[in-house]
C-alpha positions as CSV (number, residue, x, y, z in Angstrom):
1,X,-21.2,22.1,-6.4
2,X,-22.3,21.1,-10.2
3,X,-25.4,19.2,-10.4
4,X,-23.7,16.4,-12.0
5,X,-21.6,15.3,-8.9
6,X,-24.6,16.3,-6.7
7,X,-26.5,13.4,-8.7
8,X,-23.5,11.1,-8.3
9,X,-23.7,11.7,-4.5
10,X,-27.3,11.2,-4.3
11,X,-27.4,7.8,-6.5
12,X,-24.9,6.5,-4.3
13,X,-26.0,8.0,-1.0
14,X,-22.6,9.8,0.6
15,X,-22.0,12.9,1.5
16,X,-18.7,15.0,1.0
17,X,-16.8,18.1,2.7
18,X,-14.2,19.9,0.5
19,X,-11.1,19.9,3.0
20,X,-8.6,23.2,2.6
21,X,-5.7,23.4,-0.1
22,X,-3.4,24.6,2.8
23,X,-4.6,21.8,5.4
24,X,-2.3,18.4,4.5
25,X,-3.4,16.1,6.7
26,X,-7.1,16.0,5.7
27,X,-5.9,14.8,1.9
28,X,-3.1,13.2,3.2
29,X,-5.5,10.7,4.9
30,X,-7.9,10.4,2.1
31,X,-5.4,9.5,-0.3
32,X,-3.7,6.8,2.0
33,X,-7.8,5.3,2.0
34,X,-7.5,5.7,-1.8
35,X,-4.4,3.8,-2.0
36,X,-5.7,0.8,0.7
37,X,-8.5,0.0,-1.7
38,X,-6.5,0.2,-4.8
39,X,-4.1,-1.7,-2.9
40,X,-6.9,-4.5,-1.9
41,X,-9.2,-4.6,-5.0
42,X,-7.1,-3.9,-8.0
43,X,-3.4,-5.3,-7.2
44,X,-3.8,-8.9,-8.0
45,X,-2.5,-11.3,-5.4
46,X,0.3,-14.1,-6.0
47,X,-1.2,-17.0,-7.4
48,X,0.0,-20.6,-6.8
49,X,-1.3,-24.1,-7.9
50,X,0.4,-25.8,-5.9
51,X,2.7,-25.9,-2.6
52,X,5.3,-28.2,-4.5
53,X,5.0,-25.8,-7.5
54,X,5.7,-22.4,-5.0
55,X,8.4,-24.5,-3.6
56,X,10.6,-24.5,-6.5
57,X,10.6,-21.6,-7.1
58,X,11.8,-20.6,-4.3
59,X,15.7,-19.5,-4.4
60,X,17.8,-21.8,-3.1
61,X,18.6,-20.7,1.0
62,X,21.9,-20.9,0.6
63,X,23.0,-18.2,-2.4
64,X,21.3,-15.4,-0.4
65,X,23.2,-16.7,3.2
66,X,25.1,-13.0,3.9
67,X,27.0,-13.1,7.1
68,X,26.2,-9.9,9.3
69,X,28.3,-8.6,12.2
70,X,27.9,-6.0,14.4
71,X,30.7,-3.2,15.3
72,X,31.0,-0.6,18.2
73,X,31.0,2.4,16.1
74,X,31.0,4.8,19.6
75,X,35.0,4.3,20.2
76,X,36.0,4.2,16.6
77,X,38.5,7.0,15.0
């Protein structure tokens, strides 16, 4: 390990184990933690000064009313 990143673990008091190339599901994990933090600290949230103001905004409810139905597909031809 180069010193360097052996002083950055010391000064901030964690520990690390390199995970195999071949083994996904050790990185796949770290990097979905990576992503929850960007996620939380860096993606700024919606901001609103008031509930009026948030309110008009809004898209009226009735251009986006889309009628759904359902169909029996099993019997179709």
């Amino acid at each position: 390990m180069a010193r360097l990143f052996q002083a950055f673990q010391a000064h901030y008091g964690f520990d690390s184990s390199p995970c195999s190339p071949h083994c996904g599901h050790g990185k796949g994990a770290v990097e979905a933690k990576v992503g929850m933090i960007r996620r939380k600290l860096f993606v700024p949230g919606p901001g609103v000064w008031s509930l009026e103001n948030f309110n008009a905004k809004l898209p009226d409810p009735g251009e986006y009313d889309i009628a759904f139905t359902a169909t029996d597909t099993k019997g179709a031809q």
